[in-house]
C-alpha positions in Angstrom: 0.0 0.0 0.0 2.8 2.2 0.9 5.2 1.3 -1.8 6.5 3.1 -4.3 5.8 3.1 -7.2 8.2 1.2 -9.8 9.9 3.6 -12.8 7.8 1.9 -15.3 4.9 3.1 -14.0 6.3 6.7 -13.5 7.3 6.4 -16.9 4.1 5.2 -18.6 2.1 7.7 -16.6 4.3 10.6 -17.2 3.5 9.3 -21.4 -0.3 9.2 -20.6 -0.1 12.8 -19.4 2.3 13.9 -22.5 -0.1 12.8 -25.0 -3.2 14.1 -23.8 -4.1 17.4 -25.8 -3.6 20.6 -23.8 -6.2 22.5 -22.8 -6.6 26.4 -24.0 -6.0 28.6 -21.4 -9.1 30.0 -20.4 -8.8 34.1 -21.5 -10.7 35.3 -18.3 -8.0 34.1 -16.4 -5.6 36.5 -14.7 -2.6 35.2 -15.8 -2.5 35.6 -20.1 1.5 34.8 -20.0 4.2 32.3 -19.4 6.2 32.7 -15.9 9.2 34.2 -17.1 12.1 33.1 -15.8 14.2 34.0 -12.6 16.9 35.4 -13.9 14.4 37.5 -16.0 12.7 38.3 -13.8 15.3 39.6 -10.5 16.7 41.9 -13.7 14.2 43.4 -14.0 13.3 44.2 -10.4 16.7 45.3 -9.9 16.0 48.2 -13.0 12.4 49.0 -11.5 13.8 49.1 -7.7 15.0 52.7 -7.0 15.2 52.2 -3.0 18.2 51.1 -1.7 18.5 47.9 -0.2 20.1 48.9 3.1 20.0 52.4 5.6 23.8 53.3 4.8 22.8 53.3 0.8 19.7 55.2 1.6 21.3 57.7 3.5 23.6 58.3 1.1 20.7 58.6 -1.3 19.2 60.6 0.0 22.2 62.9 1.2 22.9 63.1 -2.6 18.7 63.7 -3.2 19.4 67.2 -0.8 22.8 67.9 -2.1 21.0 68.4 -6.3 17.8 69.8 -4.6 20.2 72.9 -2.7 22.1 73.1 -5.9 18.8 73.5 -7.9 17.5 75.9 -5.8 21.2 78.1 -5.3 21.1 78.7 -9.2 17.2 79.3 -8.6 18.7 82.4 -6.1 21.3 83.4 -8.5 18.9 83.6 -11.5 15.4 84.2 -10.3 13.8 80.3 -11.3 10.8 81.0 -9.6 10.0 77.2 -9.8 13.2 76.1 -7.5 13.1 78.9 -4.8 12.6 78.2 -1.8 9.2 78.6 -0.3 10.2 81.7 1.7 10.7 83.1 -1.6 8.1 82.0 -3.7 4.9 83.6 -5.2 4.2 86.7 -6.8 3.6 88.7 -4.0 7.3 87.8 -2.9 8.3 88.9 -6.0 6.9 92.2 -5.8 8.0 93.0 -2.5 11.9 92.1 -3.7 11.4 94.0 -6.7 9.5 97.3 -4.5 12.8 97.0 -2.5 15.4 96.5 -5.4 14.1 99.2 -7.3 14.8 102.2 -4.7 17.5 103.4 -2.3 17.2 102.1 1.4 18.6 103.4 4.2 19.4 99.9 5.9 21.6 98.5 2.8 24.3 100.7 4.1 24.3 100.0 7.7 27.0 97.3 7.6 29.6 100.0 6.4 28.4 103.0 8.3 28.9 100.6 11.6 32.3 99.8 10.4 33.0 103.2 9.9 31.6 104.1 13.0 33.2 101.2 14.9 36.7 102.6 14.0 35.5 106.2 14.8 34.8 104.8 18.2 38.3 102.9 18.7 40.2 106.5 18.2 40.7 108.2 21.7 39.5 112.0 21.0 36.5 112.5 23.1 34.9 114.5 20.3 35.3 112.0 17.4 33.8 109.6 20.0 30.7 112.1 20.6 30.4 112.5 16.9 30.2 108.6 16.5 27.9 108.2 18.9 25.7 110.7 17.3 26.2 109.3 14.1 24.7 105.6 15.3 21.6 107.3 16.8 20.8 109.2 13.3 21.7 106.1 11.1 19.5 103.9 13.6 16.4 106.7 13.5 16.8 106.9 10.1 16.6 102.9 9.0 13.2 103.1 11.4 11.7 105.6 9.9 12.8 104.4 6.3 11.2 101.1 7.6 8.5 102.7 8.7 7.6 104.3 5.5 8.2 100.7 3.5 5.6 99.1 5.9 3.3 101.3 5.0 3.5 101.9 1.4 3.8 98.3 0.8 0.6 97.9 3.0 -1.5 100.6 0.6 0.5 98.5 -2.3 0.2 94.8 -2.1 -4.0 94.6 -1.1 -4.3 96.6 -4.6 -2.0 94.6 -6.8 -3.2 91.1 -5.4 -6.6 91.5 -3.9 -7.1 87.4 -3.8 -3.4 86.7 -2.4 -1.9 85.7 1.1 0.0 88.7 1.9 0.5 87.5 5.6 4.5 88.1 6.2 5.1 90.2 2.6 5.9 93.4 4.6 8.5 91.5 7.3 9.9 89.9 4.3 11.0 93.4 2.2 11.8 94.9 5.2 14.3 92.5 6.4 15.7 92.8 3.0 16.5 96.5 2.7 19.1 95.2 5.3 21.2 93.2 3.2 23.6 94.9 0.8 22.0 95.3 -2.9 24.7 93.1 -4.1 24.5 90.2 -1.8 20.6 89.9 -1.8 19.2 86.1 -3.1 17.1 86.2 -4.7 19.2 88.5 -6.7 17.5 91.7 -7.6 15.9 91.7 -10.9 14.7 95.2 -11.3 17.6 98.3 -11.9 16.8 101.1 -9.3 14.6 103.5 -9.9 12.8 101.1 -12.4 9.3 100.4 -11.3 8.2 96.7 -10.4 
């Protein structure tokens, strides 16, 4: 009963099975293809598989994913790409406050060397030079608030006329902190000439 079976009869059974017509696959079925084989198949998974295999190979991934992503968006700076800035920057109510900013004089973009200048005033050891440079920082600090002032509130009359359907939350901040970087370091770099309007 338990015996197996001899290698004729595999044989001869294997033969009864061969010669039997095969049966059309039925085309309703989900599978309407041969198995391909492994090989096959494991190439291409390995051209469809994008995700690394192990954490050091995705970290590197995606360390070099950042790395293009920062490069994309530091030519975006350079040249004014509006499609890779970064969100800070984006929009065209962004754009019209850097342009409102690039196209006049501000009072803040020379800070930096008036402290300098001031800084050394303040270093020589004549009490009136000292006097006079401590003068000088109260009228160039007066004068960036009221500048700033002014900005605040000409871009407030500005922006709900020019963009009536626009989030303008944070527009203001944003030009007003950059009339306090020098013209020629700004990013996005300036795309309007002074005195040309936006």
């Amino acid at each position: 009963m338990f015996r197996s079976r001899s290698k004729d009869q595999q044989a001869a059974t294997a033969k009864a099975t061969a010669d039997q017509p095969q049966q059309p696959r039925d085309p309703q079925a989900p599978k309407g293809r041969p198995t391909p084989k492994r090989s096959d198949a494991q190439s291409q998974r390995r051209t469809r598989a994008t995700t690394p295999t192990n954490r050091k190979d995705a970290v590197k991934a995606q360390r070099e994913a950042r790395r293009a992503d920062l490069a994309r968006q530091r030519e975006a700076l350079a040249n004014g790409d509006e499609r890779y800035l970064p969100v800070r920057d984006k929009g065209p109510v962004r754009r019209f406050a850097r342009d409102y900013i690039d196209s006049r004089w501000c009072v803040a973009e020379f800070f930096l060397p008036a402290a300098v200048l001031i800084l050394v005033l303040t270093m020589i050891r004549v009490p009136q030079i000292q006097t006079i440079a401590l003068l000088a920082w109260l009228v160039i600090i007066v004068l960036i608030v009221l500048d700033s002032v002014v900005i605040w509130f000409r871009l407030g009359k500005l922006l709900p006329e020019r963009f009536p359907n626009e989030n303008l939350k944070g527009a203001k901040a944003y030009a007003v902190m950059r009339t306090l970087q020098v013209r020629r370091l700004r990013l996005p770099k300036p795309q309007v000439k002074r005195g040309q309007r936006p």
